[in-house]
C-alpha positions as a printed NumPy array, in Angstrom:
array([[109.159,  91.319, 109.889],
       [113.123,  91.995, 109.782],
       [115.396,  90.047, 107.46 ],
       [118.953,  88.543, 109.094],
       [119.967,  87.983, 105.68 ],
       [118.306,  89.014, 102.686],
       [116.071,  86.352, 100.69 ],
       [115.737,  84.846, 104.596],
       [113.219,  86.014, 107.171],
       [114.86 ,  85.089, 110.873],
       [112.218,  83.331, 113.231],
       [110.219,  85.446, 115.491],
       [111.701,  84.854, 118.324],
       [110.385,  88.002, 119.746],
       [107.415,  87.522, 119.342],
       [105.304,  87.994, 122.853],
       [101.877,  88.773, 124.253],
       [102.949,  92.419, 126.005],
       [101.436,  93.029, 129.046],
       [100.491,  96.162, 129.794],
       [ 98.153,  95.561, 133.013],
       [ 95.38 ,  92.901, 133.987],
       [ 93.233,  94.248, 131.394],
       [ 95.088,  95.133, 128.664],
       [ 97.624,  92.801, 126.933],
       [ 99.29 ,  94.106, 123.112],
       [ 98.619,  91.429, 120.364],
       [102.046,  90.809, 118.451],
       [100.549,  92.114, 115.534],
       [100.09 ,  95.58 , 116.69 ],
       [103.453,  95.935, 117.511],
       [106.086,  96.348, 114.087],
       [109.767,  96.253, 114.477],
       [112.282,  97.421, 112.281],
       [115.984,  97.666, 112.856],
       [118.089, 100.809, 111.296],
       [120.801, 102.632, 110.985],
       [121.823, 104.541, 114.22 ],
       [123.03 , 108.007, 113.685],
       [125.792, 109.258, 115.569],
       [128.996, 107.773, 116.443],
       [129.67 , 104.61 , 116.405],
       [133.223, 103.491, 115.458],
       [134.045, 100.389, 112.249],
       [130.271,  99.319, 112.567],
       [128.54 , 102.589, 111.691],
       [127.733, 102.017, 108.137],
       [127.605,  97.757, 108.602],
       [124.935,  97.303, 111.588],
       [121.526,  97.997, 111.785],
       [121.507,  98.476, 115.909],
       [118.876, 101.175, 116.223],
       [115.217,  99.944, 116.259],
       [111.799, 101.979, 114.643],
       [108.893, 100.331, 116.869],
       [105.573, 100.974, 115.536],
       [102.215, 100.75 , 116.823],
       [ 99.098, 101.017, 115.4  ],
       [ 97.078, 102.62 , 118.063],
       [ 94.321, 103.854, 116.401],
       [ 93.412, 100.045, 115.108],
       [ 94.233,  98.535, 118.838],
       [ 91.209,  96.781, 119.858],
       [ 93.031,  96.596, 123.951],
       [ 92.795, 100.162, 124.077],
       [ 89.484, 102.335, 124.876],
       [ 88.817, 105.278, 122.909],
       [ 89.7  , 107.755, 126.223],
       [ 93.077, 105.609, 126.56 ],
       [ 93.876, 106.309, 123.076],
       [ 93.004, 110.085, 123.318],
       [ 95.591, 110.419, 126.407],
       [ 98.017, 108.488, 124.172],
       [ 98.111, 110.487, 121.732],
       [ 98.236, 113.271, 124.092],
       [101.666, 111.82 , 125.952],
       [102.883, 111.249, 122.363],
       [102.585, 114.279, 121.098],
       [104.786, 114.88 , 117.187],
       [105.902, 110.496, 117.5  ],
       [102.177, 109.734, 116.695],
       [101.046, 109.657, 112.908],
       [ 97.509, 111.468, 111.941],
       [ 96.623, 108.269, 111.274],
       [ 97.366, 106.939, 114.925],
       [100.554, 105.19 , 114.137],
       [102.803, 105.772, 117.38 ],
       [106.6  , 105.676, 116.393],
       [109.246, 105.458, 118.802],
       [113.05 , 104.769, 117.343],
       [115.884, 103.321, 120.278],
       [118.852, 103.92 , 119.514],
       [120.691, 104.073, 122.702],
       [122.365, 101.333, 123.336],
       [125.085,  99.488, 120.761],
       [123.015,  96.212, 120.619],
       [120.238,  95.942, 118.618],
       [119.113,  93.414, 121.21 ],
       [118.812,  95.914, 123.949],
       [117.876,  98.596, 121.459],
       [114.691,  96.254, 120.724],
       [113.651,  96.006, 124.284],
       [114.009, 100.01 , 125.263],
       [111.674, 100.545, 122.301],
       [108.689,  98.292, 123.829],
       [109.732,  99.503, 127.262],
       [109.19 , 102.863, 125.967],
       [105.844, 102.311, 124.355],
       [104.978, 100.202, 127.744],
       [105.315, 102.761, 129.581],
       [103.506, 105.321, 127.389],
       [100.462, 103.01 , 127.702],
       [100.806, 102.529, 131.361],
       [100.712, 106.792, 131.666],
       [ 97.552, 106.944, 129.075],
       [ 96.101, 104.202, 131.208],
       [ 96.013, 106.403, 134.555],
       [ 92.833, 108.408, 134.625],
       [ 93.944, 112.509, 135.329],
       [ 92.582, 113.684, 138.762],
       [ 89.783, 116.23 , 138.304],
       [ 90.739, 119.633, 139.897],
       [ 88.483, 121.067, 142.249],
       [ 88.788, 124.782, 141.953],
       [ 89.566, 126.317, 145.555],
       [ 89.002, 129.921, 147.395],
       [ 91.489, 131.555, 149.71 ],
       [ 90.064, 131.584, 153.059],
       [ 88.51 , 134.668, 154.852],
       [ 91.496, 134.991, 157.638],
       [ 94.341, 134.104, 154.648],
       [ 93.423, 136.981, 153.116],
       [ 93.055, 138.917, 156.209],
       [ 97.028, 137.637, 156.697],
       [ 97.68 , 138.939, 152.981],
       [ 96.25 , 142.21 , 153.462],
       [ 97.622, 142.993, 157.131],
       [101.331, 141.966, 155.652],
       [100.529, 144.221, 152.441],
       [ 99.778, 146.569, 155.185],
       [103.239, 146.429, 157.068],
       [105.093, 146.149, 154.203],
       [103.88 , 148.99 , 153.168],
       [104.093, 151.06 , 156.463],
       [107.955, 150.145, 156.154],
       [108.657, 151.08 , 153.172],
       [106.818, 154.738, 154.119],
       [109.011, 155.295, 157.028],
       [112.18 , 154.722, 154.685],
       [111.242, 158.16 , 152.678],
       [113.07 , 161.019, 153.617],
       [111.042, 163.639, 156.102],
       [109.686, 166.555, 154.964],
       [110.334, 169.781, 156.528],
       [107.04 , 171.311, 157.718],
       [107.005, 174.91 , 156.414],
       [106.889, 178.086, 157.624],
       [103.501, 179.353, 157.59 ],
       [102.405, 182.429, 159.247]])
């Protein structure tokens, strides 16, 4: 929950179901928002607004997501997931918090929609018989060329 003023907490507005795909839809409650600081420039407001956002998701105690799902997520996430599964992803591109907010969840959308897609397994191939024929009879000229580029050698005398 994020405070507008202090001893106030402003409504949850944006507060959603997040769909992900037909089968998986985020609970609100997996989902924590907290508006920051941004670092970087930012002109008179720098040290007044709180425009960047820290999105956090509990992945590891997400009921929508399967166990393989979560593996690949944490995969794709790489050093912005927790040990303890927590997936953190701060926005802090834009100058609105507003727009900040929805980069965050369109971040972690995507993320999910990535883990979702099941890798293709790689079936392990052989050159064919005539493609390596073709390697070997180019080695072969190549190397024919290059032998006719050496200097000739004077056949000696020999009686």
């Amino acid at each position: 929950m994020y405070y507008d003023h202090p001893r106030q907490p402003k409504e949850d507005v944006y507060k959603a179901m997040i769909h992900i795909s037909d089968t998986i839809v985020l609970d609100d409650n997996d989902i924590q928002l907290e508006f920051i600081r941004a670092s970087g420039p930012g002109g008179q407001n720098v040290n007044k607004v709180s425009s960047a956002v820290q999105l956090r998701f509990n992945a590891a105690g997400c009921a929508a997501l399967s166990d393989t799902v979560q593996e690949r997520l944490k995969k794709i996430a790489g050093r912005r997931m927790t040990a303890e599964g927590v997936l953190i992803i701060k926005a802090q591109r834009f100058r609105s918090q507003e727009q900040n907010r929805q980069d965050a969840i369109d971040r972690l959308v995507a993320m999910i929609r990535k883990a979702i897609e099941v890798p293709k397994n790689r079936r392990p191939t052989k050159p064919s018989k005539a493609s390596k024929q073709r390697r070997l009879a180019s080695k072969r000229r190549r190397g024919e060329l290059k032998r006719q580029r050496s200097k000739v050698r004077q056949a000696s005398d020999q009686d």
